[in-house]
N, C-alpha and C positions, 0 to 999 in steps of 0.2 A: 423063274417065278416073278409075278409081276403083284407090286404090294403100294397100294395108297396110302401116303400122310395126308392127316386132314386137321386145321386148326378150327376150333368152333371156338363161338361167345354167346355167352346168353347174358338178353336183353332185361330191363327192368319191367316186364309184363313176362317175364320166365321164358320165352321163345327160343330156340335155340336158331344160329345161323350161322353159316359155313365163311371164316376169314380167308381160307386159303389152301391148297391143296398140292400135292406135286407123287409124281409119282417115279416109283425106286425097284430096283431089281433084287433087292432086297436091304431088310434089315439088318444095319449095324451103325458104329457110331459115325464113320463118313458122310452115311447118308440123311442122318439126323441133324449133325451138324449142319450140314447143305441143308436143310428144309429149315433152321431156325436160324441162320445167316440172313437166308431171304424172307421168311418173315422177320424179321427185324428193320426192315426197309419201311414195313408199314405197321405194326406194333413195337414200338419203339421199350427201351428197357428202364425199368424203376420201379421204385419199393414199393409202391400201391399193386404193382402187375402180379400174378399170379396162375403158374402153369399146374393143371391136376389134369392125371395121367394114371395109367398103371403101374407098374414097376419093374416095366424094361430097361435093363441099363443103360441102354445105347440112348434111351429118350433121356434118362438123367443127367448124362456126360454129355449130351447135346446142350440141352439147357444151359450146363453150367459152364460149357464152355464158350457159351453163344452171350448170355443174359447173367452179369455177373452180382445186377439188384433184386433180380425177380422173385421170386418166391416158387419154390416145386413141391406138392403136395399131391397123394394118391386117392385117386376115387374112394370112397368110400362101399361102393356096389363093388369095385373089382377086392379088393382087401378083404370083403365081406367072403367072396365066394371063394377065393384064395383059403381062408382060415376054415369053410366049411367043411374042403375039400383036402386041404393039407392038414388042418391043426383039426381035424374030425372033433367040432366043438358047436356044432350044429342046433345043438339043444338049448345053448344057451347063449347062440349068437346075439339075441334079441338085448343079452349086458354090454355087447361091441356096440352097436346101434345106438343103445343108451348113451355109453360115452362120448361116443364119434357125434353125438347130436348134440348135448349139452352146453349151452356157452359157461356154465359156470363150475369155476374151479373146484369148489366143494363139491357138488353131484358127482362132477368125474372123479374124485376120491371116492364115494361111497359106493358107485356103481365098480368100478374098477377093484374095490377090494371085493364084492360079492363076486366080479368075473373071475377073480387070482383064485377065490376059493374050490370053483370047481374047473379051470383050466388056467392050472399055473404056468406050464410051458406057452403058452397061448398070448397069457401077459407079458411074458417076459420077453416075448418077439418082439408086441406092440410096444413093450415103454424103451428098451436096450438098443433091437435092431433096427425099429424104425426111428422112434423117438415122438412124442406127442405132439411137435407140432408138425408133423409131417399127415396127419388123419385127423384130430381132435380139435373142435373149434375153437371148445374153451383157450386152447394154446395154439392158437394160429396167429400169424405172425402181427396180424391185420390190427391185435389191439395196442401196436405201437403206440408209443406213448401215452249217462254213454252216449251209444247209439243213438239217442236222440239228439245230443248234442252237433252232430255231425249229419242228421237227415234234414238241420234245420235248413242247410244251405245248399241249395241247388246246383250251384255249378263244380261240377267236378273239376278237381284241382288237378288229382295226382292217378295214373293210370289207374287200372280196377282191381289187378291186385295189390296193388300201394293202400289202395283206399281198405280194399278187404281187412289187409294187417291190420291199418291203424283204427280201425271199426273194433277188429277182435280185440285190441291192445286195449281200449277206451273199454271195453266191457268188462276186461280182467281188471283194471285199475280201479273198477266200481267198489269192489270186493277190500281196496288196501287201505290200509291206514298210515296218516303222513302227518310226517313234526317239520318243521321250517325250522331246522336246526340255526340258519347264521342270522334273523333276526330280518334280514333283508328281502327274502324273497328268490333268493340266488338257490342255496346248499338247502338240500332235504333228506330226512333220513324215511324210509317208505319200510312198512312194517305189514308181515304174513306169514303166518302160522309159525313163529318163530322164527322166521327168516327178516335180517334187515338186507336194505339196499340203500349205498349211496347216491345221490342225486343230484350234480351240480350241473342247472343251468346251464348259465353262460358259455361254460365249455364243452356241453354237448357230453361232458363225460360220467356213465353210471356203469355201477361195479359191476353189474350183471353180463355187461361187455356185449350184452345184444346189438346195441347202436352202432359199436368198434367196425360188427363187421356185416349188419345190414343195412345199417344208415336209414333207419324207420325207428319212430319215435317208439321206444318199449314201450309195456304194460307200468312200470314205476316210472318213467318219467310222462305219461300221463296225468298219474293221480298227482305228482305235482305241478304239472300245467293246470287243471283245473282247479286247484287250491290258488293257484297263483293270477289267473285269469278270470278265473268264473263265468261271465255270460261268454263273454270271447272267446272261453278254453275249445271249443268247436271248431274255430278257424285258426286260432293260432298254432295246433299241432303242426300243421304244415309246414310253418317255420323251423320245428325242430327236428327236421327230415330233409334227407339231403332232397337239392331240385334236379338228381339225374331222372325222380320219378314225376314230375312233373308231364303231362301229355304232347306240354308242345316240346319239351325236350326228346322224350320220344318218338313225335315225328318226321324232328329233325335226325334222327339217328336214321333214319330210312328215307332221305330228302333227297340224296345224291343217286344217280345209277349206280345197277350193278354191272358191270362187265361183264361180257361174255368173253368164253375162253376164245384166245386167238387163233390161228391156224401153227400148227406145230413150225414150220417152219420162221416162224416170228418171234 
């Protein structure tokens, strides 16, 4: 039997594209190792990296025995249809989903105790055998450590779904209410529907941990950009968004050739 490894990335405009490929006579952990030794030559290893996967062992024991900073984490679609199929909990997948999507700690408390209540073996796969941050955002590893305002400027900054985000983000932040907690303009505390958020500035860092691991300015740290900016709050969002979404950084990420495959004997 003849079986493809294949390494994908997806781009900051969501694109999926193929890093690397090799092919094995079959699966196990010999042959996973060999395909993440050699990708290693050209994705190199560290904490920011992050491999998702299904939850074949031979791919886990490859990883860890390959890339000893990166991060391994399971699809969310394969876990999904795994638990509909084995943990027959299909009716109320829709509280996994909920979870698996949430960046914030509390929601995945209140969703996760309505999923324990009607499939407690189901839970206790998710929190014991795999562990939260192995599926759940809110706990992934990554948080180590309007609209008019934005149509006023013509030149597009940041690709189109960068710009999409921080358009919707800027329309939910219309809706919030914000205290300039330190006096300076720095820390804000952002207030909705009973829910607060922290908001510091300068360090890019807010509790909601949307920023951690999408690096686009949230819905709370807009409304305090525009408190803090006013006419400028429009353009200055982009400063508080990383510049991987930037267009000409994305051009450059497709600037060099792609290789075509060699002749087997080379």
């Amino acid at each position: 039997m003849t079986l493809i490894y294949t390494a994908v990335a997806q781009d900051m405009e969501n694109h999926i594209y193929s890093i690397a490929f090799c092919v094995v006579d079959k699966e196990n952990d010999a042959s996973w190792t060999f395909f993440f030794g050699k990708l290693k030559s050209i994705v190199i290893d560290g904490l920011d990296l992050c491999f998702i996967s299904n939850r074949h062992k031979s791919i886990a024991n490859g990883i860890a025995k390959v890339y000893n900073h990166a991060h391994h984490g399971y699809c969310m679609r394969y876990l999904g249809e795994n638990l509909w199929v084995n943990h027959h909990c299909g009716e109320h997948l829709f509280l996994f989903y909920n979870v698996a999507k949430t960046y914030s700690s509390n929601e995945v408390s209140d969703y996760f105790v309505e999923f324990k209540n009607y499939c407690p073996e189901t839970t206790f796969f998710l929190e014991h055998d795999l562990g939260f941050e192995k599926w759940s955002r809110a706990y992934f590893p990554g948080k180590r450590e309007r609209r008019a305002y934005v149509l006023k400027y013509k030149e597009r900054k940041f690709v189109p779904i960068a710009e999409k985000i921080l358009r919707d983000n800027m329309s939910e932040g219309d809706s919030f209410y914000v205290e300039n907690i330190s006096g300076d303009e720095k820390q804000y505390t952002v207030f909705k529907s009973g829910c607060t958020t922290k908001v510091d500035l300068p360090k890019r860092s807010y509790s909601c941990w949307k920023f951690d691991l999408v690096k686009i300015s949230c819905n709370h740290a807009m409304v305090a950009l525009r408190s803090k900016h006013n006419e400028d709050y429009g353009l200055r969002v982009y400063d508080y968004s990383s510049p991987l979404y930037k267009v000409e950084e994305y051009l450059l990420a497709y600037s060099e050739s792609v290789n075509v495959v060699p002749l087997e004997f080379e």
